[in-house]
C-alpha positions in Angstrom: -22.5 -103.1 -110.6 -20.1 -105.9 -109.7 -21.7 -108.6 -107.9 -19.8 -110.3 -104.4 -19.3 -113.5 -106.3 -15.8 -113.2 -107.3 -13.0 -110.1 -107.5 -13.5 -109.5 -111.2 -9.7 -107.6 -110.8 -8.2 -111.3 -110.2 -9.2 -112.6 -113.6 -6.8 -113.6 -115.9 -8.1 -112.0 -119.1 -7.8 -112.8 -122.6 -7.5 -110.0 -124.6 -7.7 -110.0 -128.5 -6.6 -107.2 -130.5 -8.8 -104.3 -130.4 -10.6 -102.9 -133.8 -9.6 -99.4 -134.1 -13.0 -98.5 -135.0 -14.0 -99.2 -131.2 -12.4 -98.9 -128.1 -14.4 -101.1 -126.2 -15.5 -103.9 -128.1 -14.0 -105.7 -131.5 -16.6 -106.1 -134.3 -16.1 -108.8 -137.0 -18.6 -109.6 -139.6 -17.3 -113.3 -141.8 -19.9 -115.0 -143.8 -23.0 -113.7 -142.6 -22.4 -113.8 -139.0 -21.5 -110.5 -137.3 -19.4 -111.4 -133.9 -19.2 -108.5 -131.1 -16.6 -108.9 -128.6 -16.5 -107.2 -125.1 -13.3 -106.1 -124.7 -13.0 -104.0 -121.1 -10.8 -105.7 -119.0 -10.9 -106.9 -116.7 -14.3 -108.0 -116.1 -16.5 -106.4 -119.7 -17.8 -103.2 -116.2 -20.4 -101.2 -119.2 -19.2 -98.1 -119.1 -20.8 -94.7 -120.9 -18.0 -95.2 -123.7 -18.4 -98.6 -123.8 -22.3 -98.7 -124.1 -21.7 -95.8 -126.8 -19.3 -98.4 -128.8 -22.1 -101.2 -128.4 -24.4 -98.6 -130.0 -22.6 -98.1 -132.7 -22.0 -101.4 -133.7 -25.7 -102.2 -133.6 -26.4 -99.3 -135.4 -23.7 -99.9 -138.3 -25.0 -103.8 -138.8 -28.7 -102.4 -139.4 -28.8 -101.9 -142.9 -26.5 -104.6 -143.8 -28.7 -107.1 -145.6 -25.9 -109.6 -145.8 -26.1 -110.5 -141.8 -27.6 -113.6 -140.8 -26.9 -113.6 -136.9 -25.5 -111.1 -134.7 -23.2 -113.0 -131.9 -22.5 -111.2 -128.4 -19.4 -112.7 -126.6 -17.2 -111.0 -123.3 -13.7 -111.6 -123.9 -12.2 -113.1 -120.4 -13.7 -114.8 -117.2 -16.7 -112.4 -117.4 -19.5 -111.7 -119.9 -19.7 -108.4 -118.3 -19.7 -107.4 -114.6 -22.5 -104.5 -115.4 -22.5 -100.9 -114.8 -19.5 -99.0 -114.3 -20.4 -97.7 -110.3 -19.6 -93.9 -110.7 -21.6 -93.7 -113.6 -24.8 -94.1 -111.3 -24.0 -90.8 -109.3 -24.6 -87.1 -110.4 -25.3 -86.0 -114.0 -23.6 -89.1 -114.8 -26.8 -91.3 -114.5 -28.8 -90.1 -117.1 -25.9 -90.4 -119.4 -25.5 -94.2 -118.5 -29.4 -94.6 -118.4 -30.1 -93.2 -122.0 -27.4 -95.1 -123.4 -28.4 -98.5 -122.0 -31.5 -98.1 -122.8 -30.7 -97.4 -126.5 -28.9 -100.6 -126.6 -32.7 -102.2 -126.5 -34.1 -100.2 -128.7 -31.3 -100.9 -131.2 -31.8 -104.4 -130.6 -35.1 -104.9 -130.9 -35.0 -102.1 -134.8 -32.2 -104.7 -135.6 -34.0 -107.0 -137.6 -31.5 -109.4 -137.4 -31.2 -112.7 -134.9 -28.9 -112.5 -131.9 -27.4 -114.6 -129.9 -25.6 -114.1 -126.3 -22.8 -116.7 -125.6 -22.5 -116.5 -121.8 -19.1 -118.2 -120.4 -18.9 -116.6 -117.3 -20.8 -114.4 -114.9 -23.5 -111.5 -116.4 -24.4 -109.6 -113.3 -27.0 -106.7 -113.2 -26.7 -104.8 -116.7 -24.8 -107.7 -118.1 -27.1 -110.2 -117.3 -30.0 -107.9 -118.8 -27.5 -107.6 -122.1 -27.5 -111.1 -122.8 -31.2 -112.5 -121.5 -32.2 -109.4 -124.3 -30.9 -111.6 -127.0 -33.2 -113.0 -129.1 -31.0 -116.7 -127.5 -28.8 -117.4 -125.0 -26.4 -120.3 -124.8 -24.6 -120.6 -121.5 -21.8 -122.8 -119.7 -23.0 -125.1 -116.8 -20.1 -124.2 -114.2 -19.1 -120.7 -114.9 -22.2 -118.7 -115.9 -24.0 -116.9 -113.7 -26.7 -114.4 -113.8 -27.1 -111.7 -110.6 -28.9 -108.2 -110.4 -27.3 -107.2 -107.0 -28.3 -103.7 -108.0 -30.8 -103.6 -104.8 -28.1 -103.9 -102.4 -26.2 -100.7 -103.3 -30.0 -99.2 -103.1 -30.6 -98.8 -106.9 -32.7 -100.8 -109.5 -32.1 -101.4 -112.8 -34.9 -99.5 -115.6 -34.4 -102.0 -118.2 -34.8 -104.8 -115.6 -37.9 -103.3 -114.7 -39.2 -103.3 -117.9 -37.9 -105.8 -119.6 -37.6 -108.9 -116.8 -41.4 -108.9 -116.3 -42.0 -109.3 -120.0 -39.7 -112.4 -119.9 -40.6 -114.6 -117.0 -43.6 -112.9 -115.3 -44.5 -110.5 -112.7 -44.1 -112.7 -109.4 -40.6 -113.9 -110.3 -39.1 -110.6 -112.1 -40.2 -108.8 -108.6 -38.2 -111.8 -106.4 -35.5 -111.0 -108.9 -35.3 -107.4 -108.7 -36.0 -106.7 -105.1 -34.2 -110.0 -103.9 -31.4 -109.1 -105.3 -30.8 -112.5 -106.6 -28.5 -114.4 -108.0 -29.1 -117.8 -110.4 -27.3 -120.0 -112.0 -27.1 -121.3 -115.5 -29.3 -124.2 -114.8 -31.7 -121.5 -113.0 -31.8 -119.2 -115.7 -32.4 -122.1 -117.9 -35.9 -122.9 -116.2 -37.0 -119.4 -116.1 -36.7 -118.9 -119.4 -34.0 -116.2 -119.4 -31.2 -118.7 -121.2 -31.6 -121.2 -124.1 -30.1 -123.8 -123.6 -27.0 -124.4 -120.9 -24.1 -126.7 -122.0 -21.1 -127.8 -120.2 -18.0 -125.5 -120.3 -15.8 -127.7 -122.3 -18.9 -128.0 -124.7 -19.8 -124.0 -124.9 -17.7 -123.4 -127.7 -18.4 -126.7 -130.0 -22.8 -126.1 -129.9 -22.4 -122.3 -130.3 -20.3 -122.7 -133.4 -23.0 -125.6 -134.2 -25.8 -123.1 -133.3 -23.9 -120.3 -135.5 -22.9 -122.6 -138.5 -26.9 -123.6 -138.9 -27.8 -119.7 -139.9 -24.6 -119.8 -141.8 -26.0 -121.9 -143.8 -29.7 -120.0 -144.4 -30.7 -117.1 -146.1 -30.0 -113.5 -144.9 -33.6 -112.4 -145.8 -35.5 -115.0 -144.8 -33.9 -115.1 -141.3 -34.3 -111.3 -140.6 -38.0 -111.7 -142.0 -38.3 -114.7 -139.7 -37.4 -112.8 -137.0 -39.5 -109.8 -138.1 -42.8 -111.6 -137.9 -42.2 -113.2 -134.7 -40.5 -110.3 -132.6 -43.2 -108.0 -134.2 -46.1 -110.1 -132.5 -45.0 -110.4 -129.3 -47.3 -107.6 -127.8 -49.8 -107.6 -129.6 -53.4 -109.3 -129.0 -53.0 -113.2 -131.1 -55.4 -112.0 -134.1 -53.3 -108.8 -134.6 -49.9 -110.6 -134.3 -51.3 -113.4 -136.7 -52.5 -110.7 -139.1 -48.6 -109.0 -138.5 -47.2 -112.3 -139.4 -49.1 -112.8 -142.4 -48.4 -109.6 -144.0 -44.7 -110.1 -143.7 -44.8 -113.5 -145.4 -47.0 -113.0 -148.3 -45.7 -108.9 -148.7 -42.4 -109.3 -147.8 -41.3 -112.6 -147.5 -42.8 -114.2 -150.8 -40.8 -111.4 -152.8 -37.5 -112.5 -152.2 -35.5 -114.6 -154.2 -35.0 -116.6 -151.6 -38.3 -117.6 -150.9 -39.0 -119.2 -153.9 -35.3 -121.0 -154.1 -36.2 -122.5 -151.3 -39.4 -124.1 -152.1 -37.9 -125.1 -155.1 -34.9 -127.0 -153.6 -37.4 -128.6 -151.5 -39.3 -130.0 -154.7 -36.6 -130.9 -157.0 -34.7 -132.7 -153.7 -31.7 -130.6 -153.7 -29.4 -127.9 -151.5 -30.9 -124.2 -151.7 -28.6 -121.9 -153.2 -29.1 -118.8 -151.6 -28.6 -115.5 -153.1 -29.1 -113.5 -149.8 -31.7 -111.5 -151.5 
């Protein structure tokens, strides 16, 4: 659902050549880091096919060991501008429903880090998209987050679920039912986004951001992510027992593991072998 804060259909939009394997989104995997593109011009609207493409993607990067960060980019003014509007009427709903809510299942069965770069506005699904990333990074001027969903007389079921579980009951209901839109800095203090940078900056500390798990270990960032994400709802002792088991069961019989220690001892660069 497209927000009132700007006509998405003036945008001037870049747009890169499209994978043929998708025809919403491109999908590029170079040294560890896979990059997925929105690609629906003119404003990234998630659409039935598109959410299927998104699907895809997540699914193909599951069991590829070699991945060390998945990156979520819109291509253009917007990150994404949110539901296509038809798809909320008729048998058309539960179509768009299922597949956005597969996207968060696929996320969070990942097991690999993602990270949302958000240079323009994310309204209603969009925003939801990106604050579902495991990190957001976000430009000061141009990105904003909105669920207008309430004023067209609908709600959002991710939203629901998922924005209470990130900043709290009080403010995900003043969210919801206000209708409300915040800004990067806003987003920032709620806990939804990262870290916010200035525009002309957005690029340079994401390709910091993305260069540091560049240089880490495949295994030992999923496994990371694993013990961490796997805790989350679960009372301290059982989340503390979770995280235990994956470092001594699964963690400690890597390669990588023990290369690290090692480099750390004998004062030198790990040499990962991504296993």
């Amino acid at each position: 659902m497209v927000d009132d804060l700007e006509d998405p259909h003036d945008s001037d939009v870049y747009a890169p050549p499209r994978d043929a394997s998708y025809k919403f989104i491109q999908l590029a995997t170079v040294q560890g880091i896979s990059r997925i593109t929105l690609n629906r011009p003119p404003a990234n609207v998630l659409s039935i096919d598109m959410m299927l493409d998104l699907n895809t993607a997540f699914e193909s990067l599951e069991y590829q060991r070699d991945v060390k960060l998945v990156v979520l980019v819109g291509a253009g003014k917007y990150f994404s501008a949110g539901f296509e509007l038809a798809d909320h009427l008729g048998d058309r709903a539960y179509m768009m429903l299922e597949a956005f809510g597969r996207i968060f299942e696929n996320l969070a069965k990942l097991d690999k880090p993602t990270l949302a770069v958000v240079g323009g506005p994310a309204l209603g699904a969009g925003s939801l998209l990106a604050v579902g990333c495991d990190m957001v990074l976000a430009g000061a001027q141009s990105a904003k987050f909105g669920h207008p969903e309430i004023k067209g007389g609908v709600f959002n079921t991710v939203g629901a679920a998922l924005l209470p579980r990130l900043v709290g009951r009080k403010k995900a209901l003043e969210i919801i039912m206000g209708g409300a839109s915040l800004t990067a800095a806003d987003a920032e203090r709620l806990g939804l986004v990262s870290r916010v940078c200035p525009d002309d900056k957005l690029e340079a500390e994401a390709a910091a951001l993305i260069q540091r798990f560049q240089e880490s270990s495949a295994p030992v960032m999923q496994l990371t992510r694993r013990a961490i994400v796997g805790g989350l709802d679960l009372p301290f002792t059982e989340a503390l027992r979770h995280a235990e088991d994956v470092y001594l069961n699964q963690l400690m019989g890597t390669a990588d593991a023990e290369e690290g220690l090692r480099a750390i001892m004998e004062k030198r660069r790990p040499a990962w072998k991504d296993r």
